[in-house]
NUVEX-911755 format. One record per residue (C-alpha): residue number from 0; residue in three letters; x, y, z. Coordinates in pm, 1 decimal. Example, Ala and Ser with C-alpha at 12.3 -4.5 7.8 and 13.67 -1.06 7.14 Angstrom:
BEGIN
{resi:0, resn:ala, u:1230.0, v:-450.0, w:780.0}
{resi:1, resn:ser, u:1367.0, v:-106.0, w:714.0}
//
This chain:
BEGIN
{resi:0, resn:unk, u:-2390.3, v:3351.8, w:-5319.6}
{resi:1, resn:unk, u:-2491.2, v:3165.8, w:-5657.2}
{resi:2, resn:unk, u:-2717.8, v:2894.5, w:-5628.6}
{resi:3, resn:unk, u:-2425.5, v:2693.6, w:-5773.8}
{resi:4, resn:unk, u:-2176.3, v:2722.5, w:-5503.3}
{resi:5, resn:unk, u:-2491.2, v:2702.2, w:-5190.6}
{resi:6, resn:unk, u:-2514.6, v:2333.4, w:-5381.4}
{resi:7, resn:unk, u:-2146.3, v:2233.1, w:-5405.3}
{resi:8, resn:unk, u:-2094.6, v:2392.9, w:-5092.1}
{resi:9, resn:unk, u:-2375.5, v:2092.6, w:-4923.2}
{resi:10, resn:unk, u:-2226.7, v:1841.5, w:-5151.2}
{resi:11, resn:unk, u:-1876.7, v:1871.7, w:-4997.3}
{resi:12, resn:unk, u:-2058.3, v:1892.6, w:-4654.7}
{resi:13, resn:unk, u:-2224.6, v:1574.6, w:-4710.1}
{resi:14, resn:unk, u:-1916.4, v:1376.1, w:-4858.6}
{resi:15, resn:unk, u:-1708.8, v:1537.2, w:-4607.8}
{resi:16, resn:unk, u:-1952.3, v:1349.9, w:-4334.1}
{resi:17, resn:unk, u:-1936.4, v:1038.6, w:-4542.7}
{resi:18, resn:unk, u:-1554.7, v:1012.4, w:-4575.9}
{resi:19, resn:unk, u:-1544.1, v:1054.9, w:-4199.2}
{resi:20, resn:unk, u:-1800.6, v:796.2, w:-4129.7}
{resi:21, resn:unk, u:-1580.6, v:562.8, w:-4314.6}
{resi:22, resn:unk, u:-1263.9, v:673.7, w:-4183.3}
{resi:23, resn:unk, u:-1385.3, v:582.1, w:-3822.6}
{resi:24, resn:unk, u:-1419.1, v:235.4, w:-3875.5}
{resi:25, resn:unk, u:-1096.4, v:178.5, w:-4149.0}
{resi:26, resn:unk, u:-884.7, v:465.0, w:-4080.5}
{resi:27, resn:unk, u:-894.0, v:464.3, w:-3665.6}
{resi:28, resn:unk, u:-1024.5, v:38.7, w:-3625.7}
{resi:29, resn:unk, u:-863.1, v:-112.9, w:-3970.7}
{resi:30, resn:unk, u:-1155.7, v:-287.5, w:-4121.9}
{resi:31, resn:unk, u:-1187.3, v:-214.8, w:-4439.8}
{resi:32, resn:unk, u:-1563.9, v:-181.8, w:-4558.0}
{resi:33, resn:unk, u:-1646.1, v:-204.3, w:-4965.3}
{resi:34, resn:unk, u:-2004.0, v:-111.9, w:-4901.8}
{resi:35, resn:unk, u:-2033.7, v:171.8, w:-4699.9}
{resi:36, resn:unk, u:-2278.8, v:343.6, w:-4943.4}
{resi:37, resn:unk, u:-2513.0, v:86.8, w:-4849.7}
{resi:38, resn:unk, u:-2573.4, v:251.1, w:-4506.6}
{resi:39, resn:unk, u:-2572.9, v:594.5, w:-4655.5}
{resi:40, resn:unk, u:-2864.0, v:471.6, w:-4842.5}
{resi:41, resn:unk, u:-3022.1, v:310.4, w:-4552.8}
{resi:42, resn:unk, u:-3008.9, v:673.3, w:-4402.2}
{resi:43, resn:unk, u:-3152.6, v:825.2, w:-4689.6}
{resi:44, resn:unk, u:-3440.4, v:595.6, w:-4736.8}
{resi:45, resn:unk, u:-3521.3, v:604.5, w:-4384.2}
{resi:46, resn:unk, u:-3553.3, v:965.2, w:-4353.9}
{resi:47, resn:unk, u:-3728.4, v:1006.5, w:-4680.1}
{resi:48, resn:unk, u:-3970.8, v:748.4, w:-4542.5}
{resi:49, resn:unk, u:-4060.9, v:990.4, w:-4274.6}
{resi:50, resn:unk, u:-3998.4, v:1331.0, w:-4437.5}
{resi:51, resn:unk, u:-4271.7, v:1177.5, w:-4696.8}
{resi:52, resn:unk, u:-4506.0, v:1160.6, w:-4375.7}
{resi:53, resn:unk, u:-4506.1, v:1478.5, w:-4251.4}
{resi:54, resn:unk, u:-4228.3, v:1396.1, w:-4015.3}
{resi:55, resn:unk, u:-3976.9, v:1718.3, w:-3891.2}
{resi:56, resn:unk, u:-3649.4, v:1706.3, w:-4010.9}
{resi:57, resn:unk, u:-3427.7, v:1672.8, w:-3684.5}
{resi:58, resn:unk, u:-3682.7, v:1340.0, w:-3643.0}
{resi:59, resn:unk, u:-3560.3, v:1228.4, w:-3994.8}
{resi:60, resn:unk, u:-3239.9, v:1304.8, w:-3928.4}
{resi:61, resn:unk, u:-3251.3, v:1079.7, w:-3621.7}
{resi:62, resn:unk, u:-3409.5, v:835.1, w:-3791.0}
{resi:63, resn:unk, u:-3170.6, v:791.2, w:-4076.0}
{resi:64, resn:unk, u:-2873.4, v:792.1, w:-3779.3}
{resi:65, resn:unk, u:-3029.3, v:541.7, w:-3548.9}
{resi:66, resn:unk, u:-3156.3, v:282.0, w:-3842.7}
{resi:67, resn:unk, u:-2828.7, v:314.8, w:-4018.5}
{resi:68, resn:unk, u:-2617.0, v:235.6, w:-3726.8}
{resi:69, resn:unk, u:-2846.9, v:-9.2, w:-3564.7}
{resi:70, resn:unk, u:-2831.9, v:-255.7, w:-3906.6}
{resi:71, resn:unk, u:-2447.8, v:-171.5, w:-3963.4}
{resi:72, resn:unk, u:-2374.2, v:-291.9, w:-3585.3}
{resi:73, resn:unk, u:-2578.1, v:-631.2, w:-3723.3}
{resi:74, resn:unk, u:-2373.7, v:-615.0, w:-3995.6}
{resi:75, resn:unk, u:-2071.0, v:-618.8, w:-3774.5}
{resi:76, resn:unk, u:-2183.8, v:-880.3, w:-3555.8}
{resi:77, resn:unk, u:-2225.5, v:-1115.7, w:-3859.1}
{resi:78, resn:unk, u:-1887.1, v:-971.9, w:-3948.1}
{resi:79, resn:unk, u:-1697.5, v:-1037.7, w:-3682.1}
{resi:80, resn:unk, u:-1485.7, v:-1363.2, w:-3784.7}
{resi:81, resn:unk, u:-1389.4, v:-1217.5, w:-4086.3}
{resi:82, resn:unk, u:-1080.6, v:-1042.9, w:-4195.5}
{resi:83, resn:unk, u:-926.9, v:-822.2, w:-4437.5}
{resi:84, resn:unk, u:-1027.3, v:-968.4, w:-4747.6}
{resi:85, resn:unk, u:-1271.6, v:-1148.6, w:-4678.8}
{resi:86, resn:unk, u:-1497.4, v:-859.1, w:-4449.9}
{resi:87, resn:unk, u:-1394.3, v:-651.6, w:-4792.3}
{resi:88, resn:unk, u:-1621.9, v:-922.6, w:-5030.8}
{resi:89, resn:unk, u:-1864.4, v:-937.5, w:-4699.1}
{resi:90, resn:unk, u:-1903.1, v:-553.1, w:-4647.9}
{resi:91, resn:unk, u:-1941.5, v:-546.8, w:-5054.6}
{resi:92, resn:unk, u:-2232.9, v:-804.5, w:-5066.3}
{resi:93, resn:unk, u:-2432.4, v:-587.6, w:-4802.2}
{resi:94, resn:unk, u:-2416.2, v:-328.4, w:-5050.7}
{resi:95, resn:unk, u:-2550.3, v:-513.8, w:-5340.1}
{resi:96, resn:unk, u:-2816.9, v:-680.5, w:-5138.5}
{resi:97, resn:unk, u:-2913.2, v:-351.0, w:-5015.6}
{resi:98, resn:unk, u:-2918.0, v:-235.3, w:-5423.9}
{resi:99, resn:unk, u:-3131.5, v:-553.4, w:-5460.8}
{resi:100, resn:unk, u:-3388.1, v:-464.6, w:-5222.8}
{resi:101, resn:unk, u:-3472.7, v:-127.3, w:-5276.4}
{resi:102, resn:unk, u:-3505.5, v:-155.7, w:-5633.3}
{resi:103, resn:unk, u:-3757.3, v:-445.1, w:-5566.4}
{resi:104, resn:unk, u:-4026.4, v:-296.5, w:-5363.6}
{resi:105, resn:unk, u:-4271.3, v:-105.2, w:-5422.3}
{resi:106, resn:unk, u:-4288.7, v:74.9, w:-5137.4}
{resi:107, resn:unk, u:-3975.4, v:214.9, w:-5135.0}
{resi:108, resn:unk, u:-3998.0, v:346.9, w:-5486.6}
{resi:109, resn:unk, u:-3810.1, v:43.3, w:-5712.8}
{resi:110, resn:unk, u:-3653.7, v:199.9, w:-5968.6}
{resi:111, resn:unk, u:-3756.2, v:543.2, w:-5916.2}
{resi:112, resn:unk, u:-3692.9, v:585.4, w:-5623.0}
{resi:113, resn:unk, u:-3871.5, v:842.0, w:-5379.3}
{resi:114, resn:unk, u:-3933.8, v:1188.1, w:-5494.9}
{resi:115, resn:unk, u:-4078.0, v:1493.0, w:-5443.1}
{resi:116, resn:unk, u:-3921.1, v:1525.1, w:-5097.9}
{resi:117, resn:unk, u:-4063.5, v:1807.2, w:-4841.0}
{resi:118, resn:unk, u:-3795.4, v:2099.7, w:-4855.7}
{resi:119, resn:unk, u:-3604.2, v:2141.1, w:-4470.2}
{resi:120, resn:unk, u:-3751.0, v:2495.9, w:-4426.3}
{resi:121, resn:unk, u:-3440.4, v:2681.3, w:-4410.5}
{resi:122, resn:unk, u:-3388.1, v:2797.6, w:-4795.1}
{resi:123, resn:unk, u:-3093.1, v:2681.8, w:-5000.0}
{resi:124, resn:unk, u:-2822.9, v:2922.1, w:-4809.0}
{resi:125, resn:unk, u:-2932.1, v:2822.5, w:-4524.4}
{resi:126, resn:unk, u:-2935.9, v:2438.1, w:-4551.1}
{resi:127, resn:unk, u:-2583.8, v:2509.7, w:-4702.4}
{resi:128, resn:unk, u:-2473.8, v:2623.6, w:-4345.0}
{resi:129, resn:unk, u:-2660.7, v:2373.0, w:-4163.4}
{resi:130, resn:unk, u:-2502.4, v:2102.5, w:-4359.6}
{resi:131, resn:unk, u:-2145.5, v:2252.0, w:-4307.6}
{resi:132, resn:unk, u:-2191.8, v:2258.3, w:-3923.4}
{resi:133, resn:unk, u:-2321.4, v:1903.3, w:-3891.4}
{resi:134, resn:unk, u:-1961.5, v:1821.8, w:-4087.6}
{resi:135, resn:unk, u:-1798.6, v:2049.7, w:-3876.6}
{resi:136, resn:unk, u:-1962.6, v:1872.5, w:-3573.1}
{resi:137, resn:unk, u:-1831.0, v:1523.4, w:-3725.0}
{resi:138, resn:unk, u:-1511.2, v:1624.4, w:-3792.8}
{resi:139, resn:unk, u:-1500.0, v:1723.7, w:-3342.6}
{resi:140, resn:unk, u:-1638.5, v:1412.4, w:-3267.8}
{resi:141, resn:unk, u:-1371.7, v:1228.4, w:-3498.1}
{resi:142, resn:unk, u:-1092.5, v:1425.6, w:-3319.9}
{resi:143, resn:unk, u:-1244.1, v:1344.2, w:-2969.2}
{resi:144, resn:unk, u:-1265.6, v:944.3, w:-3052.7}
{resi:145, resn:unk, u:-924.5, v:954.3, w:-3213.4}
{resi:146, resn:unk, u:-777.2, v:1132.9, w:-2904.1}
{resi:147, resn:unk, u:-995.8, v:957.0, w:-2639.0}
{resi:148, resn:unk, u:-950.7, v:622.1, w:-2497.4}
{resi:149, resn:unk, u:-1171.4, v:470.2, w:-2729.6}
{resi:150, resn:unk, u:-937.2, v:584.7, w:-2989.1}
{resi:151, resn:unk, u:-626.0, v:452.3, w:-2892.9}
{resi:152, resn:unk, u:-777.4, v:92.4, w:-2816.1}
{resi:153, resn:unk, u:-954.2, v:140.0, w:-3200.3}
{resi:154, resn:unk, u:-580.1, v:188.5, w:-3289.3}
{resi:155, resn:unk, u:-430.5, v:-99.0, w:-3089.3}
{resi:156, resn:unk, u:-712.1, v:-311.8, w:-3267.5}
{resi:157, resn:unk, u:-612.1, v:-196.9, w:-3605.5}
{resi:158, resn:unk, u:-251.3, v:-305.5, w:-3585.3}
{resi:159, resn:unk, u:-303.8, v:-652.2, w:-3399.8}
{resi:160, resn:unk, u:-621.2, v:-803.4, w:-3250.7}
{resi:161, resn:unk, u:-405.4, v:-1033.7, w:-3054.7}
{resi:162, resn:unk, u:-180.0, v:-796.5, w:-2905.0}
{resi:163, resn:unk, u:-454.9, v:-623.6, w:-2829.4}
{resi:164, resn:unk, u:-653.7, v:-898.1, w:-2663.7}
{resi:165, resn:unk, u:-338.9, v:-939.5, w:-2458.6}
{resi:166, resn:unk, u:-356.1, v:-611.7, w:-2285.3}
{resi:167, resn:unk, u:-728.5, v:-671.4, w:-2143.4}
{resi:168, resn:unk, u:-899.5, v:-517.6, w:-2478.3}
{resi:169, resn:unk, u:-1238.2, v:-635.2, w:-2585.7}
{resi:170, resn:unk, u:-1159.5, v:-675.2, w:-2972.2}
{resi:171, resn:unk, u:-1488.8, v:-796.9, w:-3075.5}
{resi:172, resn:unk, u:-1682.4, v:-465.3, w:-2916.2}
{resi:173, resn:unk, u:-1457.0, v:-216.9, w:-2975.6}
{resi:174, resn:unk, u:-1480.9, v:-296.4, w:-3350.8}
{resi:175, resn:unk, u:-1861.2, v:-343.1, w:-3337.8}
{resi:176, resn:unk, u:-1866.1, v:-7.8, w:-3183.6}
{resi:177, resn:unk, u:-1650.5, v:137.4, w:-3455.4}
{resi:178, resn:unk, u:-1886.5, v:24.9, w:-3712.9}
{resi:179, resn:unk, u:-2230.9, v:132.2, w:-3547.1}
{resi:180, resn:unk, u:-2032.8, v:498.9, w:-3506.4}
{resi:181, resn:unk, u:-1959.7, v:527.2, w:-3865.3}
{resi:182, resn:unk, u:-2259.1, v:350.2, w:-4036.7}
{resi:183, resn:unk, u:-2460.6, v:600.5, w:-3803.3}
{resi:184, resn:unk, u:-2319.5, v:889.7, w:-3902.1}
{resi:185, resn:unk, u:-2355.4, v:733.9, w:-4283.1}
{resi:186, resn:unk, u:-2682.7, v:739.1, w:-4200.0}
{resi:187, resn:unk, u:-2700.2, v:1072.7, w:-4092.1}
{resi:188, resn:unk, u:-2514.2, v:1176.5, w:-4432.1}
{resi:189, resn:unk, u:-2819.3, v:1020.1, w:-4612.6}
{resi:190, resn:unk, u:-3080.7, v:1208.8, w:-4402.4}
{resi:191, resn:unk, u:-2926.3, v:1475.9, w:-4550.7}
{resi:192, resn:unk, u:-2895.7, v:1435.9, w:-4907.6}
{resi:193, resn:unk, u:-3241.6, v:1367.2, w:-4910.7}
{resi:194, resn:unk, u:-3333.1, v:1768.1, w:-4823.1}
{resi:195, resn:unk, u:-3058.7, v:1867.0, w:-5063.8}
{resi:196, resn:unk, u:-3192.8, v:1671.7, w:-5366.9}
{resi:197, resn:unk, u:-3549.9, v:1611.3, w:-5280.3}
{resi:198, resn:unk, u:-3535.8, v:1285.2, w:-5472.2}
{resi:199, resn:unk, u:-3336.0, v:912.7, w:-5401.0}
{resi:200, resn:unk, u:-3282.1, v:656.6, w:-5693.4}
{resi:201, resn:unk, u:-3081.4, v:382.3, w:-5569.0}
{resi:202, resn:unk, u:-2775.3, v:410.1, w:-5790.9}
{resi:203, resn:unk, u:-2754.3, v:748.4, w:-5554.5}
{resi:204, resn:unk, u:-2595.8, v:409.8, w:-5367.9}
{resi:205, resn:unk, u:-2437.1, v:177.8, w:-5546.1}
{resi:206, resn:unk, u:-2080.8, v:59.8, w:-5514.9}
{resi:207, resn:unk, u:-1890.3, v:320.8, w:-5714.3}
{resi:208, resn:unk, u:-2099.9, v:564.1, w:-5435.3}
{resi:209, resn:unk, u:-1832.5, v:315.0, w:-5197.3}
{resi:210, resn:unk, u:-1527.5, v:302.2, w:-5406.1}
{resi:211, resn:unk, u:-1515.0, v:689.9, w:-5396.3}
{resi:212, resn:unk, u:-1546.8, v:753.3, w:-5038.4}
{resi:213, resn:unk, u:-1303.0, v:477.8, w:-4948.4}
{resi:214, resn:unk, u:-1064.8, v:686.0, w:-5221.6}
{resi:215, resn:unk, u:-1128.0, v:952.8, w:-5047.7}
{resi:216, resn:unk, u:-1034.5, v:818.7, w:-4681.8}
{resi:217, resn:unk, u:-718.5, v:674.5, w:-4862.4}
{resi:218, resn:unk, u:-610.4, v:986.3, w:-5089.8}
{resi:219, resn:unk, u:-672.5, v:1188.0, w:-4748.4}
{resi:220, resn:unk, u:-480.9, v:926.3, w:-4526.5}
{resi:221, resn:unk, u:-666.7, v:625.8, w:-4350.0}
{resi:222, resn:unk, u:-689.3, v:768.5, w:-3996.3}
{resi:223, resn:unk, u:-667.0, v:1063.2, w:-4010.1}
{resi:224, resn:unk, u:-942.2, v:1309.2, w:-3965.1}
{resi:225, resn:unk, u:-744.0, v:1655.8, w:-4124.6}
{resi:226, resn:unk, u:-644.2, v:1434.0, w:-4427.6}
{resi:227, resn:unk, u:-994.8, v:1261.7, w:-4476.4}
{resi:228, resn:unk, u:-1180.4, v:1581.2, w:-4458.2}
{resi:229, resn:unk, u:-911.9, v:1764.5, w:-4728.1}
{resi:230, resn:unk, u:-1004.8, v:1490.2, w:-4980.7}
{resi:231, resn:unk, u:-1325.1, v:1524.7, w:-4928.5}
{resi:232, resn:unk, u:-1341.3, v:1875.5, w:-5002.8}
{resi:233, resn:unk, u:-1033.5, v:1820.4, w:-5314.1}
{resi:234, resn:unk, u:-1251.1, v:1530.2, w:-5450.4}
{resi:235, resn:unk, u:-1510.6, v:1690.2, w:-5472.1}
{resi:236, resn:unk, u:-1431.5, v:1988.1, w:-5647.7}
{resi:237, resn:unk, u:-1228.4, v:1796.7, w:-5909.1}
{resi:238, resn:unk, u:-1522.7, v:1651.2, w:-6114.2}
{resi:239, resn:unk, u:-1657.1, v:2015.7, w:-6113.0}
{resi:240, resn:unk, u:-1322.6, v:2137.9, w:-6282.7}
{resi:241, resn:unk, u:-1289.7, v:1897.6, w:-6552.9}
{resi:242, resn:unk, u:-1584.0, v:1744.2, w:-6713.5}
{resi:243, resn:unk, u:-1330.8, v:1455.8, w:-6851.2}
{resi:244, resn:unk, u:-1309.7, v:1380.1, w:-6441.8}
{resi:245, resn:unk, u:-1613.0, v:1376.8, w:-6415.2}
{resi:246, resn:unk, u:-1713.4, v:1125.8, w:-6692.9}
{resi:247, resn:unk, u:-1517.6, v:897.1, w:-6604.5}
{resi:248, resn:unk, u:-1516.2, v:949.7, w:-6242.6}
{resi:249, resn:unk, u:-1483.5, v:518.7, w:-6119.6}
{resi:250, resn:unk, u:-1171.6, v:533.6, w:-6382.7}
{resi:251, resn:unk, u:-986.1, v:832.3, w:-6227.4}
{resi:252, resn:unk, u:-1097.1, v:733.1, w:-5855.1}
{resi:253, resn:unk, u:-950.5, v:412.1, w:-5900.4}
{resi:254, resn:unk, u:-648.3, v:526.3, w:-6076.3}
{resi:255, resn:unk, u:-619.5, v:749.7, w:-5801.3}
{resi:256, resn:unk, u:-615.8, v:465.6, w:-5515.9}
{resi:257, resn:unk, u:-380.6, v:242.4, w:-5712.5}
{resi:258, resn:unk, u:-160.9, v:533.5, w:-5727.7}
{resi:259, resn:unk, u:-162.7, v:656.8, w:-5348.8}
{resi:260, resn:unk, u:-145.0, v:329.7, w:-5264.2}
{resi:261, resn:unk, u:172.4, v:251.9, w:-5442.0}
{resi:262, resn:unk, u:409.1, v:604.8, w:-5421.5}
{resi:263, resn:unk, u:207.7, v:736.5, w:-5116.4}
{resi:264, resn:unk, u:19.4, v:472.1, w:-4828.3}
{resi:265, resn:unk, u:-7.9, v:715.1, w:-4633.0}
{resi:266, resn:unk, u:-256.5, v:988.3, w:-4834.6}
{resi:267, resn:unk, u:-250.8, v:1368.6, w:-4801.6}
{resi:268, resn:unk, u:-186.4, v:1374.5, w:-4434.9}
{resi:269, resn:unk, u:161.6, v:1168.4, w:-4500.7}
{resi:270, resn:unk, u:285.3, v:1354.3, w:-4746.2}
{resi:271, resn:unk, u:233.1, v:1679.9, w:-4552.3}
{resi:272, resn:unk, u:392.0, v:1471.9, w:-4270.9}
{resi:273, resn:unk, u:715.4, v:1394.0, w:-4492.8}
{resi:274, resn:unk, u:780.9, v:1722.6, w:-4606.5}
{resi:275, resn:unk, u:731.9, v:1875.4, w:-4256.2}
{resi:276, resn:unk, u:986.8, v:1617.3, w:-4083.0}
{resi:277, resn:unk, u:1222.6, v:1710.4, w:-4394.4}
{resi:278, resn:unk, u:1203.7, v:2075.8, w:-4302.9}
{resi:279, resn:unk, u:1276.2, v:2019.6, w:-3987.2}
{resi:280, resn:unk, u:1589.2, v:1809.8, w:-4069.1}
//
């Protein structure tokens, strides 16, 4: 296999795992989160911290996981009032904060970031694989929480906190505990960018990084797990086939979620949906 398709093959890996992350806590729990590359970065950093010290990768991988959800679930807390719009502009400033912090100090790089990253020891191919079964290992988890209890009280939540609250559910944790899953596994998606490109700038993470993986959970249809992971995989391959996508990436993304939005709310997974029940008519 070229060396070309072992990297696109871990970049639709990773995104996959970061359109996931993201659907968990908008797509199954309805809040809608504007700076989920924030947390990616916080994964990334965190590892690369580590990896720079001699630390083994499943450690870094933990790392990134357990830092990234732990500060997303604070995130939430301070959240937790808020609605719609207004968690939107909140979940938006954590991302620019986190921009304005890691270009600031020095010991996280600044502006250039962290480089010269330790390799993970398994050769290109073989990272490729790794990264594809830690997706494929997201994308069972996602299916479990979306089928388990958890899941159907995330989906009670998302259509109306107060009905919910009148059937004996715990709004306020069951959304804090859809935000710690997915900033986690964020996290974990940045622990593993960082042994793919062996270097982290922080516009790796700034909020066009967010605007394309919510485009992706929407294009793929917010909730569910099929759809999402499509997207990923269709979004990421479209830059690759046209350089004029890939230019102007933010444009087409956002033309892209005005559009869904507008002839299709409910993504890739509705669609398939529509024509299926017309079929069967």
């Amino acid at each position: 296999m070229s060396a070309y398709l072992v990297s696109l093959a871990c970049v639709i890996g990773i995104n996959m795992i970061l359109a996931l992350s993201l659907n968990i806590i908008t797509g199954f729990c309805g809040q809608i989160s504007l700076g989920h590359a924030a947390f990616y970065g916080i994964g990334a950093y965190a590892a690369a911290l580590l990896a720079k010290a001699g630390a083994p990768l499943v450690v870094c991988l933990l790392a990134g996981t357990v830092v990234a959800g732990a500060i997303g679930t604070v995130v939430g807390l301070t959240a937790l009032r808020v609605r719609h719009d207004f968690l939107a502009i909140t979940t938006m400033g954590v991302g620019f904060i986190f921009l304005g912090v890691v270009r600031k100090q020095s010991w996280l790089g600044g502006e250039l970031g962290i480089a010269a990253i330790p390799d993970a020891g398994f050769g290109p191919l073989g990272y490729a694989v790794f990264v594809l079964a830690i997706a494929a290992g997201v994308i069972a988890l996602s299916l479990w929480l979306k089928r388990s209890w958890m899941g159907f009280a995330f989906d009670t939540v998302a259509d109306d906190e107060d009905a919910a609250r009148t059937v004996g559910i715990d709004v306020a944790s069951y959304k804090l505990t859809a935000f710690g899953i997915g900033t986690a596994i964020a996290g974990l998606g940045g622990g593993l960018y960082i042994y793919f490109a062996h270097i982290i700038l922080p516009d790796t993470f700034d909020f066009a990084v967010s605007i394309a993986i919510l485009t992706t959970v929407v294009v793929g249809g917010s909730g569910s797990v099929w759809g999402v992971s499509a997207a990923a995989v269709l979004l990421t391959l479209l830059p690759e086939v046209s350089r004029v996508i890939n230019d102007y990436r933010l444009l087409v993304f956002g033309a892209m979620l005005v559009l869904v939005m507008r002839f299709s709310p409910g993504g890739l997974a509705g669609a398939v949906a529509h024509v299926m029940r017309r079929r069967g008519a």
